[in-house]
PDB file of N, CA, C and O in Angstrom:
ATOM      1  N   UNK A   1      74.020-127.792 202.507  1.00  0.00           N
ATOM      2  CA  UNK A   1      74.761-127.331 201.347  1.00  0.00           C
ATOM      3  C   UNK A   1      76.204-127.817 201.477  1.00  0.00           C
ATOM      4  O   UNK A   1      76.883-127.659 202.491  1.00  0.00           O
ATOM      5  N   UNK A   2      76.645-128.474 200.261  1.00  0.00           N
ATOM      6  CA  UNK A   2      78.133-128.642 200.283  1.00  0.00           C
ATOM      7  C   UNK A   2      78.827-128.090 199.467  1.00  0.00           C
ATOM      8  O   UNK A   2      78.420-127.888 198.323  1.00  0.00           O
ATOM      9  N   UNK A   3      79.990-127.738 199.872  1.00  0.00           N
ATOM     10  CA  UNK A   3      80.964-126.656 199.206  1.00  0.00           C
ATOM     11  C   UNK A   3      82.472-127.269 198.369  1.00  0.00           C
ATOM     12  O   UNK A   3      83.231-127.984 199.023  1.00  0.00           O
ATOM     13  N   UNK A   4      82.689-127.046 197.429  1.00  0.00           N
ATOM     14  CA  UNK A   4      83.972-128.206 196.812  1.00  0.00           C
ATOM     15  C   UNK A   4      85.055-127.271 196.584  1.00  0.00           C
ATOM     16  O   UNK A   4      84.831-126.528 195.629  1.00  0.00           O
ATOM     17  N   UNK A   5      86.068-127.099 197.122  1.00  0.00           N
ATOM     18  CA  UNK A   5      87.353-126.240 196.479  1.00  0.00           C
ATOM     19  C   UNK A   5      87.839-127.045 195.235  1.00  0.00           C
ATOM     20  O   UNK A   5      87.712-128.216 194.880  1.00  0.00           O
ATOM     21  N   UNK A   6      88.576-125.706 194.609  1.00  0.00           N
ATOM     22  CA  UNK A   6      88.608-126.329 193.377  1.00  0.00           C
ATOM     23  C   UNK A   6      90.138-125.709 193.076  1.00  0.00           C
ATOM     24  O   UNK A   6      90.058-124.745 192.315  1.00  0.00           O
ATOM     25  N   UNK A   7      91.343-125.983 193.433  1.00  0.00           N
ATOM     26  CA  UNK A   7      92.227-125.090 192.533  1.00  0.00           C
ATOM     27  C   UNK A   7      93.022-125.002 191.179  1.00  0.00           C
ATOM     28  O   UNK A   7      93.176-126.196 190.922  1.00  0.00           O
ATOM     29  N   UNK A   8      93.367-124.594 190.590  1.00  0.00           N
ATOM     30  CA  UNK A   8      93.475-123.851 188.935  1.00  0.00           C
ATOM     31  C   UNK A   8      94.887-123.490 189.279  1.00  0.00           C
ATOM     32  O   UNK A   8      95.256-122.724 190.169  1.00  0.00           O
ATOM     33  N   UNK A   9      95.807-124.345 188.205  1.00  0.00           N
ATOM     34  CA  UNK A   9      97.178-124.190 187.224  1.00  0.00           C
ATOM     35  C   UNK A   9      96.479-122.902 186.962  1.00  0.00           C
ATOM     36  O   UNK A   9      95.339-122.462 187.114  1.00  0.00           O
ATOM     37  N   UNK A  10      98.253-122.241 186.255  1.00  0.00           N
ATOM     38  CA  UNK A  10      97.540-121.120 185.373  1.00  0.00           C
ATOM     39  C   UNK A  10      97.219-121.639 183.914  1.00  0.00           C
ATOM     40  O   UNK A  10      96.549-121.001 183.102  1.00  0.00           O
ATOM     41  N   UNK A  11      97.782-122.879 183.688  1.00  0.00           N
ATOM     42  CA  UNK A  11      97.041-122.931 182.180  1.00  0.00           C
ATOM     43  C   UNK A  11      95.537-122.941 181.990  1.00  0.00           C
ATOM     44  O   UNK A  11      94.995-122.527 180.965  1.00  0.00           O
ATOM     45  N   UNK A  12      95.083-123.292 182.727  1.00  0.00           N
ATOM     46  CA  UNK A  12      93.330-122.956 182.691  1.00  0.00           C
ATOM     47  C   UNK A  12      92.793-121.744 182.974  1.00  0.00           C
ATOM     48  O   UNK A  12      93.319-121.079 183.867  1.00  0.00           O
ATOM     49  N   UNK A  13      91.688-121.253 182.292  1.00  0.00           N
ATOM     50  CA  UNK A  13      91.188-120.102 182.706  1.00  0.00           C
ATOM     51  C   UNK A  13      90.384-120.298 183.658  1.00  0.00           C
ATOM     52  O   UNK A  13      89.637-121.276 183.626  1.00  0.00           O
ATOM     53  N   UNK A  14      90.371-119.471 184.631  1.00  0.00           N
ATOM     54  CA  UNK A  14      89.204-119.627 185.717  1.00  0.00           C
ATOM     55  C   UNK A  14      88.001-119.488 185.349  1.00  0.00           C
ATOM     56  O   UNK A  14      87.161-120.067 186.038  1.00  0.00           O
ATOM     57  N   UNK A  15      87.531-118.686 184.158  1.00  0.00           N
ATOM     58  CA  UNK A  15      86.608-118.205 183.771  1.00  0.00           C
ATOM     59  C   UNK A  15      85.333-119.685 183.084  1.00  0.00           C
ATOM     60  O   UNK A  15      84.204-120.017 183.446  1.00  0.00           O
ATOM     61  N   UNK A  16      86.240-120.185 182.031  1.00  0.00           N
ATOM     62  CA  UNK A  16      86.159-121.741 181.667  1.00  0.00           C
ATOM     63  C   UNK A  16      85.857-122.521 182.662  1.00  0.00           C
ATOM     64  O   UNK A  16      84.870-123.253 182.730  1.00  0.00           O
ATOM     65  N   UNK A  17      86.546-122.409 183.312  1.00  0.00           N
ATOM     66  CA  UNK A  17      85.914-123.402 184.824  1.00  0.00           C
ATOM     67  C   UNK A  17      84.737-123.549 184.999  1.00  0.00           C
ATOM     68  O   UNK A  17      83.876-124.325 184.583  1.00  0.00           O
ATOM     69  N   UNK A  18      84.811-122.137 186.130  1.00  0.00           N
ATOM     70  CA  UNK A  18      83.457-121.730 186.395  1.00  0.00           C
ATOM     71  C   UNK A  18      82.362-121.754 185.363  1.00  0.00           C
ATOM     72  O   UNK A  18      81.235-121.845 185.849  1.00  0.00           O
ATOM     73  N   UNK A  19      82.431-121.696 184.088  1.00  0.00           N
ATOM     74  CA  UNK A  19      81.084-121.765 183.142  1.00  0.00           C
ATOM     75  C   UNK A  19      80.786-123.064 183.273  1.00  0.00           C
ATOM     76  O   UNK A  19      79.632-123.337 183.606  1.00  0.00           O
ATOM     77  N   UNK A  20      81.821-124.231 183.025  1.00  0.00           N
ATOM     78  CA  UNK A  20      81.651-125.517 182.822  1.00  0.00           C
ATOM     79  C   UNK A  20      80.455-125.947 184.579  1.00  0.00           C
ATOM     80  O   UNK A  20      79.275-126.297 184.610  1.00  0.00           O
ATOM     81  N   UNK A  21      81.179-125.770 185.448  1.00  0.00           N
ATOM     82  CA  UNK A  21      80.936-125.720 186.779  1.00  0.00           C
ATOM     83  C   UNK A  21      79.133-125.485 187.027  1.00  0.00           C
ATOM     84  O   UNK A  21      78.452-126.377 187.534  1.00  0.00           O
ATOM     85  N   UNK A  22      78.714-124.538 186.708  1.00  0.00           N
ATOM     86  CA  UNK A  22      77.679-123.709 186.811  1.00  0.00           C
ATOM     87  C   UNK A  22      76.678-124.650 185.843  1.00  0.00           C
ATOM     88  O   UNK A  22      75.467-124.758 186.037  1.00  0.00           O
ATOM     89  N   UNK A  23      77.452-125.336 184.718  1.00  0.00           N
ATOM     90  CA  UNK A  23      76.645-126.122 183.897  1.00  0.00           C
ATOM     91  C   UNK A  23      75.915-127.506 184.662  1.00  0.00           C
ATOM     92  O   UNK A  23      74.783-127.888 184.365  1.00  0.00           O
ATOM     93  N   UNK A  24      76.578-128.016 185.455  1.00  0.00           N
ATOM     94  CA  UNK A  24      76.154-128.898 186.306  1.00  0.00           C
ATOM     95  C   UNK A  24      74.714-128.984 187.375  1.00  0.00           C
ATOM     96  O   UNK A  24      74.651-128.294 188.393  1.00  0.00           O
ATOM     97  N   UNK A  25      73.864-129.714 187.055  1.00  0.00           N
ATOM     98  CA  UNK A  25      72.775-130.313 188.037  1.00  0.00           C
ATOM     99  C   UNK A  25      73.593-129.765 189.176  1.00  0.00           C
ATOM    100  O   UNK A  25      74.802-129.876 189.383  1.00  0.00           O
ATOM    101  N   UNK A  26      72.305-128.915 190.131  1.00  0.00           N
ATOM    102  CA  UNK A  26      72.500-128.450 191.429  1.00  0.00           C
ATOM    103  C   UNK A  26      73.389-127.698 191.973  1.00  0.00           C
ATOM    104  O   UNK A  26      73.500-127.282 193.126  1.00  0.00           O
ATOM    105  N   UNK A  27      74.347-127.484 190.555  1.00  0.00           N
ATOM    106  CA  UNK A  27      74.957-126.045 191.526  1.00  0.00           C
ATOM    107  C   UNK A  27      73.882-124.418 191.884  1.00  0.00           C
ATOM    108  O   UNK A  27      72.901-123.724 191.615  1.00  0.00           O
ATOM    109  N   UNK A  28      74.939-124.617 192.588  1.00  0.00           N
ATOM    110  CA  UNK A  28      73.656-123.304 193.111  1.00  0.00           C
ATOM    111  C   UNK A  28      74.433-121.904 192.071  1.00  0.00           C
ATOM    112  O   UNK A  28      74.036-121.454 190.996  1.00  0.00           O
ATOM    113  N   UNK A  29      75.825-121.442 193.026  1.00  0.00           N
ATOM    114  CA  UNK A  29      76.497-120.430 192.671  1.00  0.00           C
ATOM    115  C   UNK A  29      78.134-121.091 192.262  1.00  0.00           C
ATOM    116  O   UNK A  29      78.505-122.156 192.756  1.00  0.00           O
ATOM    117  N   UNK A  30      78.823-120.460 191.507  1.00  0.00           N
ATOM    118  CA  UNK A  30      79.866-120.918 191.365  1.00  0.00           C
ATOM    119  C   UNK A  30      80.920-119.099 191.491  1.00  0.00           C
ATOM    120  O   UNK A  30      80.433-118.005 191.204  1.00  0.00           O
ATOM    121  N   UNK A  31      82.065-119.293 191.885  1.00  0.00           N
ATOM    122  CA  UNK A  31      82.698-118.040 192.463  1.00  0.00           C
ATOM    123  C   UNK A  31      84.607-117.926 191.976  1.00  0.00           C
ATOM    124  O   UNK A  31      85.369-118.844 191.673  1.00  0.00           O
ATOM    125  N   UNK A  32      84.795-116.856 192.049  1.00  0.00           N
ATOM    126  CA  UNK A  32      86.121-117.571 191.787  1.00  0.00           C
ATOM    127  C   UNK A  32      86.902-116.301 192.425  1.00  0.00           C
ATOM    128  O   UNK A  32      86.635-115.152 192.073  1.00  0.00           O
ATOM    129  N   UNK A  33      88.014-116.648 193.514  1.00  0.00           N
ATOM    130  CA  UNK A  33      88.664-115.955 194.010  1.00  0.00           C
ATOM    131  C   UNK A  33      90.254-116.304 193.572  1.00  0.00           C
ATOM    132  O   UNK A  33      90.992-117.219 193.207  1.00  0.00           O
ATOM    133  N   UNK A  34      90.214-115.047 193.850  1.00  0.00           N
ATOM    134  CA  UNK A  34      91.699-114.526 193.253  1.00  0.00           C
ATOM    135  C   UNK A  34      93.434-114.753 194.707  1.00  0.00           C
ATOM    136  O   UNK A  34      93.537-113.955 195.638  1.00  0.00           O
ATOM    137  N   UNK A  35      94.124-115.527 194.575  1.00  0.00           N
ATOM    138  CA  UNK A  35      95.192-115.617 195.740  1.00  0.00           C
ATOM    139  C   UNK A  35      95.517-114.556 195.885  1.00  0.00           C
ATOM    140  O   UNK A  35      95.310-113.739 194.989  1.00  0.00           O
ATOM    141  N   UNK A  36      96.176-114.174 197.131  1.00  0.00           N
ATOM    142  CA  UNK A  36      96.005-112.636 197.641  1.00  0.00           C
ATOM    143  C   UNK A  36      97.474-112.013 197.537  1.00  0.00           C
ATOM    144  O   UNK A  36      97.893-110.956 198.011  1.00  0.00           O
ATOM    145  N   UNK A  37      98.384-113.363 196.479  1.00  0.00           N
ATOM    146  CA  UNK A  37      99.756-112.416 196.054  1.00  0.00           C
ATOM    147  C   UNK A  37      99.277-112.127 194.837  1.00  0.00           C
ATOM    148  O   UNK A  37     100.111-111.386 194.316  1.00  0.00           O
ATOM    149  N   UNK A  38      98.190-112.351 193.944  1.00  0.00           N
ATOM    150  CA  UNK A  38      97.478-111.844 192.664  1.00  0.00           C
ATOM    151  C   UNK A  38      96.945-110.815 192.687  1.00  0.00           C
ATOM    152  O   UNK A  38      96.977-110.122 191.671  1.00  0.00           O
ATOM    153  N   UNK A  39      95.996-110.174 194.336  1.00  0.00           N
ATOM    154  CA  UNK A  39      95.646-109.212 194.412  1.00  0.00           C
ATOM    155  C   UNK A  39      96.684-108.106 195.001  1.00  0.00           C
ATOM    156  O   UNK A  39      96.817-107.051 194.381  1.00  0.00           O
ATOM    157  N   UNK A  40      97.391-108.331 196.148  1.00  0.00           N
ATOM    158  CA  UNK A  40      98.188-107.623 196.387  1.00  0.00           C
ATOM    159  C   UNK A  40      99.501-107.080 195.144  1.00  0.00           C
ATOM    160  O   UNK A  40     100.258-106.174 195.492  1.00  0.00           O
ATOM    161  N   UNK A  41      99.600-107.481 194.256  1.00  0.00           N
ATOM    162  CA  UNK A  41     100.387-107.288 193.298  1.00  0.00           C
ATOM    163  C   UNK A  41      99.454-106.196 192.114  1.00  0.00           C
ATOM    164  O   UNK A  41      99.866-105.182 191.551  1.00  0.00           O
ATOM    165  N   UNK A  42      98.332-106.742 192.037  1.00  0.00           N
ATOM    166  CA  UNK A  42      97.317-105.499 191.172  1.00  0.00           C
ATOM    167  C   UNK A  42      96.800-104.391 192.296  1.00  0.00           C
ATOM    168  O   UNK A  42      96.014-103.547 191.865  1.00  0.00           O
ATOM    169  N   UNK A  43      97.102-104.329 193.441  1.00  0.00           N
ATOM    170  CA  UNK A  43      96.616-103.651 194.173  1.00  0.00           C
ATOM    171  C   UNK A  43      98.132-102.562 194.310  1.00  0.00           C
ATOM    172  O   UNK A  43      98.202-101.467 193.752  1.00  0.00           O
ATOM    173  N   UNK A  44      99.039-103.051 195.005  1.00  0.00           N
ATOM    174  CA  UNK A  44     100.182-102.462 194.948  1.00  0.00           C
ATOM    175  C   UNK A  44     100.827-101.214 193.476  1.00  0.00           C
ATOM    176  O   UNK A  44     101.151-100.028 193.541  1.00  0.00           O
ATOM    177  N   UNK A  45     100.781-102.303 192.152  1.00  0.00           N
ATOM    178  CA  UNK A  45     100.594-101.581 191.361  1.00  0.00           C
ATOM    179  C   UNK A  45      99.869 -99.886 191.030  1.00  0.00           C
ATOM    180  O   UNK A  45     100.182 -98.734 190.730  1.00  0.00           O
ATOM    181  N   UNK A  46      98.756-100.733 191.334  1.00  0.00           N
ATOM    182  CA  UNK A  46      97.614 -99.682 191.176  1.00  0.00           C
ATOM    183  C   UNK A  46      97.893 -98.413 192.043  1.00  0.00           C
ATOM    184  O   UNK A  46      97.937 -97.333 191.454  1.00  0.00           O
ATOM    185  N   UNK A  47      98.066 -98.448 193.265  1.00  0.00           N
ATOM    186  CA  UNK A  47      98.395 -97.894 194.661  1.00  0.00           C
ATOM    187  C   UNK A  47      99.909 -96.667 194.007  1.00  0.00           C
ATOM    188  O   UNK A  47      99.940 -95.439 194.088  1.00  0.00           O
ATOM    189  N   UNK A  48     100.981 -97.623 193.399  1.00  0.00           N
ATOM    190  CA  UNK A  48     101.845 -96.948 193.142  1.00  0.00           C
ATOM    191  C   UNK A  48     101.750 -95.936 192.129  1.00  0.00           C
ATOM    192  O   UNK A  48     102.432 -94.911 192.152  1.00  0.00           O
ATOM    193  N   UNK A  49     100.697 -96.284 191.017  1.00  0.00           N
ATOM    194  CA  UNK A  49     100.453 -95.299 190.170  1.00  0.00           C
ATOM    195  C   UNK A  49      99.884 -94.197 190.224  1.00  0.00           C
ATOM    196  O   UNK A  49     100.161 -93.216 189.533  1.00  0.00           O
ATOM    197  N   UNK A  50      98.550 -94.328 191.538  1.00  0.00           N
ATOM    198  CA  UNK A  50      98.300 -93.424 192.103  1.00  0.00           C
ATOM    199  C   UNK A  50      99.026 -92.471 192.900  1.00  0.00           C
ATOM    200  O   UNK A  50      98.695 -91.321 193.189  1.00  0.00           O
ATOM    201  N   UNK A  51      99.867 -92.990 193.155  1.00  0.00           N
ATOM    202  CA  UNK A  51     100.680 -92.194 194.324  1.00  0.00           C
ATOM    203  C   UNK A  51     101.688 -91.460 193.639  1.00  0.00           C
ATOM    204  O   UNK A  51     102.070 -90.371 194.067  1.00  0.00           O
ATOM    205  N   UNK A  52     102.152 -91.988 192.585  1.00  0.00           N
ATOM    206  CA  UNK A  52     103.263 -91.065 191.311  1.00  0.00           C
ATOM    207  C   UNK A  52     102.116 -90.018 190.528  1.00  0.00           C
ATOM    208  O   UNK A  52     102.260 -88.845 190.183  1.00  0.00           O
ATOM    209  N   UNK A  53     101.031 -90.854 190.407  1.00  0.00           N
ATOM    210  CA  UNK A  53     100.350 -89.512 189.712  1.00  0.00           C
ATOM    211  C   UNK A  53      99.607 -87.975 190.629  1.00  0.00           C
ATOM    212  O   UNK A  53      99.470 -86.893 190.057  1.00  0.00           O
ATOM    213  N   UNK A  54      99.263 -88.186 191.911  1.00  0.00           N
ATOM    214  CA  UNK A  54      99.103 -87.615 192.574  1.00  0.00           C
ATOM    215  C   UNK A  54      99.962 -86.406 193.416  1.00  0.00           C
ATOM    216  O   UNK A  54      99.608 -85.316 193.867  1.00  0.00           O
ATOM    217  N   UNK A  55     101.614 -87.324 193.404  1.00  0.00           N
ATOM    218  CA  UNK A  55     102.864 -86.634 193.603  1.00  0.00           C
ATOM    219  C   UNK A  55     103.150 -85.399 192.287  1.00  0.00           C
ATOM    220  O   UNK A  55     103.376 -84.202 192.469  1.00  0.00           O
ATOM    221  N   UNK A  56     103.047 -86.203 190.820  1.00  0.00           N
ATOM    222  CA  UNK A  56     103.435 -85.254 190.052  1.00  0.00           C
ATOM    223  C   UNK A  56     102.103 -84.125 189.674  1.00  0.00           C
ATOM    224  O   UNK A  56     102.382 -83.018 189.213  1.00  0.00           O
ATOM    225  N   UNK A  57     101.017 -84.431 189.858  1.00  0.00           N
ATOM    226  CA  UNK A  57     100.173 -83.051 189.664  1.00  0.00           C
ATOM    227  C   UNK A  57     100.281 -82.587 191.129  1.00  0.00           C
ATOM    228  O   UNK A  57      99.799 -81.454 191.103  1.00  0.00           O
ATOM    229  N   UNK A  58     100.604 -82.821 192.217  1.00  0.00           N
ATOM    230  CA  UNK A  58     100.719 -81.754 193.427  1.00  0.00           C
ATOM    231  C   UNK A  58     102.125 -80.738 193.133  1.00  0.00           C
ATOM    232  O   UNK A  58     102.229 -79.520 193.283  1.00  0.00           O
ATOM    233  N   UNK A  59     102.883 -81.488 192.778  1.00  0.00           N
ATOM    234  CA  UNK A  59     104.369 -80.859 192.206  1.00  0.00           C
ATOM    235  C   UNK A  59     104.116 -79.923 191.332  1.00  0.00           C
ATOM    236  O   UNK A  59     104.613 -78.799 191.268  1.00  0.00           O
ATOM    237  N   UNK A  60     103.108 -80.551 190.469  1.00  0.00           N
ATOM    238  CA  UNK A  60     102.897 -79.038 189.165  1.00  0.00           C
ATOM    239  C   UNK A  60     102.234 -78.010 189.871  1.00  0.00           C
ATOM    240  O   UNK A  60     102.621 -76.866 189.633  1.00  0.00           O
ATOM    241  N   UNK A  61     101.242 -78.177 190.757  1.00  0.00           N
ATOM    242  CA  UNK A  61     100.287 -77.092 191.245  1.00  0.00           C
ATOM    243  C   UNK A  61     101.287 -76.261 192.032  1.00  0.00           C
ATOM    244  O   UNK A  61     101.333 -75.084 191.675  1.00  0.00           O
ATOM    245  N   UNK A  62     102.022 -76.578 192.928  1.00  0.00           N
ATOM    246  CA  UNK A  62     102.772 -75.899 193.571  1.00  0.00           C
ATOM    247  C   UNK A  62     103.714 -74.851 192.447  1.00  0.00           C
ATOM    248  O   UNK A  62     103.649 -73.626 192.547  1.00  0.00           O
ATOM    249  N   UNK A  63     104.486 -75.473 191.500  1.00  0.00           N
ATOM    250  CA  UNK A  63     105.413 -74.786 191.111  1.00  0.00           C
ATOM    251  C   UNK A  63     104.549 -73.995 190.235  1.00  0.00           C
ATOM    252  O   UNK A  63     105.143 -72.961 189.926  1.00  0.00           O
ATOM    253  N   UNK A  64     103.417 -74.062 189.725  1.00  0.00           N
ATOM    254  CA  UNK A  64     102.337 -72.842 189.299  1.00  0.00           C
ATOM    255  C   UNK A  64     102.105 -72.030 189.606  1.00  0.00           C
ATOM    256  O   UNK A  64     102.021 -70.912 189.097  1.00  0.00           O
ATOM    257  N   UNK A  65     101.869 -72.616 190.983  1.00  0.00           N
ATOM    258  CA  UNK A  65     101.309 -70.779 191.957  1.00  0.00           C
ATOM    259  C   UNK A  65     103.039 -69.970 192.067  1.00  0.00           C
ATOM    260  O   UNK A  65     103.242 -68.759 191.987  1.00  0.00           O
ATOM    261  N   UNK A  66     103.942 -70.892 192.237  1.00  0.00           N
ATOM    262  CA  UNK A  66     104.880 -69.899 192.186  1.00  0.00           C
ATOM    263  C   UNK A  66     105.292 -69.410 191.137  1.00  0.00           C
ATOM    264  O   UNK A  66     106.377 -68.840 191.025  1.00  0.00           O
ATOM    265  N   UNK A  67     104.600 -69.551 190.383  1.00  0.00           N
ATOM    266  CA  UNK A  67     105.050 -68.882 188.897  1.00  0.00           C
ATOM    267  C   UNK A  67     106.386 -70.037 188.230  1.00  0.00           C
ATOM    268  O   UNK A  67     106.493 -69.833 187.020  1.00  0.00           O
ATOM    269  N   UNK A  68     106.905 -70.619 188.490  1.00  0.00           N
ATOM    270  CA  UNK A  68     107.816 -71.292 187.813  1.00  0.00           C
ATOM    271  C   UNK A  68     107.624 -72.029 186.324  1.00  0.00           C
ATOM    272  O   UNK A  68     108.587 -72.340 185.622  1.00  0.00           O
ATOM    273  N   UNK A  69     106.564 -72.204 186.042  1.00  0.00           N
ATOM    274  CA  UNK A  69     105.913 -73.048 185.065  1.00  0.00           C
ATOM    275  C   UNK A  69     104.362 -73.229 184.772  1.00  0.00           C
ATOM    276  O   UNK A  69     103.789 -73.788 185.707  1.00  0.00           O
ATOM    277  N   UNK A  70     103.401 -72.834 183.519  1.00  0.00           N
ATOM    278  CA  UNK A  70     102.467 -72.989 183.625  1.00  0.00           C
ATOM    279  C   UNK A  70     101.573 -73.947 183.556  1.00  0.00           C
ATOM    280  O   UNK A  70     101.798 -74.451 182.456  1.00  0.00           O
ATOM    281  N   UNK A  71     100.600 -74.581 184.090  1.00  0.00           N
ATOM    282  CA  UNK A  71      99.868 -75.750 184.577  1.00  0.00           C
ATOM    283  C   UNK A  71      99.761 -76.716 182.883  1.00  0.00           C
ATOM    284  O   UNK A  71      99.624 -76.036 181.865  1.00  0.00           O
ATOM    285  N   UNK A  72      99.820 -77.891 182.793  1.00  0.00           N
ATOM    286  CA  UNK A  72      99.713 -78.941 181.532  1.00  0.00           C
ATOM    287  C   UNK A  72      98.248 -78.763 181.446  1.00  0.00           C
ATOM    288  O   UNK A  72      97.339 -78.658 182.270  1.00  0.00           O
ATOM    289  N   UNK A  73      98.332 -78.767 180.298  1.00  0.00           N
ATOM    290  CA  UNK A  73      96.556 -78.942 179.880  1.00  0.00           C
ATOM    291  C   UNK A  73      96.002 -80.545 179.677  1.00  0.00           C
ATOM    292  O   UNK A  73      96.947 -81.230 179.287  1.00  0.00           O
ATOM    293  N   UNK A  74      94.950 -81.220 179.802  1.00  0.00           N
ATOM    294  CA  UNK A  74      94.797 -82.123 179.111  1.00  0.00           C
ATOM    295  C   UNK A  74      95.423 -83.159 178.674  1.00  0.00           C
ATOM    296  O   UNK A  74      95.851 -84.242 179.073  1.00  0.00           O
ATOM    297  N   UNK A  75      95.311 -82.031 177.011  1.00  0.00           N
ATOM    298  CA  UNK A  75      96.144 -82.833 175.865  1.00  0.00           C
ATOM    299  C   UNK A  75      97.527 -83.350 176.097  1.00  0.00           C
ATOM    300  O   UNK A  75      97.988 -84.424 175.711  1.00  0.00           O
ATOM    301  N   UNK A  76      98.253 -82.183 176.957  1.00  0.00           N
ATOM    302  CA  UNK A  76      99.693 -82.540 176.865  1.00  0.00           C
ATOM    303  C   UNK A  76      99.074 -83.800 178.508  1.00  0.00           C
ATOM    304  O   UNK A  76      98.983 -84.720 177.695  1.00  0.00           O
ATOM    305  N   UNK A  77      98.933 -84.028 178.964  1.00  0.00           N
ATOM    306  CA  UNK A  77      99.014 -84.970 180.484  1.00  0.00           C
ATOM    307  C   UNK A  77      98.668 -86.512 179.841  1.00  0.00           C
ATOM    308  O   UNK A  77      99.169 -87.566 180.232  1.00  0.00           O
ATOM    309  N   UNK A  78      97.574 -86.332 178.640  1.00  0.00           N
ATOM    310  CA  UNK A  78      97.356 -87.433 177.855  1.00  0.00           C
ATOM    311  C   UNK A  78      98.448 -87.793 177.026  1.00  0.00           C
ATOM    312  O   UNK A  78      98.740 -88.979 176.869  1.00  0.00           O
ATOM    313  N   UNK A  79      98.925 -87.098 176.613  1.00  0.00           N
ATOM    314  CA  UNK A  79      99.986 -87.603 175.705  1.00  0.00           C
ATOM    315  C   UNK A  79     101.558 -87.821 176.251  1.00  0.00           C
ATOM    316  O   UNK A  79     102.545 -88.207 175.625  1.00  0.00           O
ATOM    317  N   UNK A  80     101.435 -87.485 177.445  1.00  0.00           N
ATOM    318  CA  UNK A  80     102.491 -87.622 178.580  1.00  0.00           C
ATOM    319  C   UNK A  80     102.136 -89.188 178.731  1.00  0.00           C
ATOM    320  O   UNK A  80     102.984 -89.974 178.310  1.00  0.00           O
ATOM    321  N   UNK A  81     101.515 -89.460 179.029  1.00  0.00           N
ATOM    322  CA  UNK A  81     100.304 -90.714 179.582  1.00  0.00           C
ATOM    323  C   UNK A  81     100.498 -91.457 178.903  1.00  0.00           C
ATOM    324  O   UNK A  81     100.837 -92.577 179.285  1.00  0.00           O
ATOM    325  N   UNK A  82     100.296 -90.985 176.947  1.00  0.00           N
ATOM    326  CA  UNK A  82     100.260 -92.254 176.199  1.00  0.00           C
ATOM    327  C   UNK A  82     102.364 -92.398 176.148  1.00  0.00           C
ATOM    328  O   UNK A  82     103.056 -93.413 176.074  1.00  0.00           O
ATOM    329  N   UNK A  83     102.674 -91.299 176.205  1.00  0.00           N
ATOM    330  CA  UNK A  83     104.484 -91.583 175.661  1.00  0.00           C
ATOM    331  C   UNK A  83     104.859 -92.825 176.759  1.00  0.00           C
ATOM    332  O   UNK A  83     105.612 -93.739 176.420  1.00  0.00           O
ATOM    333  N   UNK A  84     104.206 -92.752 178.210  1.00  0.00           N
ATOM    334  CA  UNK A  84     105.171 -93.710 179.372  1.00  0.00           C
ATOM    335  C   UNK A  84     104.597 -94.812 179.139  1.00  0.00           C
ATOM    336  O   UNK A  84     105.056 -95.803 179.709  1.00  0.00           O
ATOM    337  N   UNK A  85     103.274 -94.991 178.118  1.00  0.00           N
ATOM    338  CA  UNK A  85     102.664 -96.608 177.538  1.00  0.00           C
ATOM    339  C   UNK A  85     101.541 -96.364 179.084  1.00  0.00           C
ATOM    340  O   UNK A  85     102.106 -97.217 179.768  1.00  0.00           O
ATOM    341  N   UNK A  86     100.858 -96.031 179.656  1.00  0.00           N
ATOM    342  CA  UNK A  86     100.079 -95.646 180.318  1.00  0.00           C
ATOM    343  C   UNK A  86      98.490 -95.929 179.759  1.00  0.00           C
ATOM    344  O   UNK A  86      97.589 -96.637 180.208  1.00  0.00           O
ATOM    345  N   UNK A  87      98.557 -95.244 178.839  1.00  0.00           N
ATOM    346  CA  UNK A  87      97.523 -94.903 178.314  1.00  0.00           C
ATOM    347  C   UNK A  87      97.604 -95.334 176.917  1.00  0.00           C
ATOM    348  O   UNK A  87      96.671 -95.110 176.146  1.00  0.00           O
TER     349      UNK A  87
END
């Protein structure tokens, strides 16, 4: 089996590629990996949003039980969600 690297400007879609690719006599599989400052950057992201959203509902639960404020429902956390473009 022989294997061909292939790398991709961003003006091309990877996606296009690979279909064209796959169209070809004898490919077997065609694959497409992502550079790992592409993933670390959607990963990081992701990571941070979790970690702000996890911070601010531990923050609410706490100041609940102490009575300071009563817990967001839902609706209002969704619409919190959609105001920061989140959601």
């Amino acid at each position: 089996m022989t294997q061909i690297l292939v790398t991709l400007n961003e003006e091309v879609t990877a996606k296009q590629v690979r279909k064209a690719i796959e169209q070809l006599r004898g490919v077997i599989s065609a694959k497409v990996f992502r550079t790992k400052s592409e993933t670390n950057q959607k990963t990081l992201h992701q990571q941070e949003f979790v970690k702000e959203s996890l911070t601010r509902a531990f923050d609410e639960l706490k100041s609940s039980q102490h009575g300071e404020c009563k817990m967001m429902t839902d609706e209002e956390f969704m619409k919190e969600l959609k105001a920061e473009g989140v959601a």
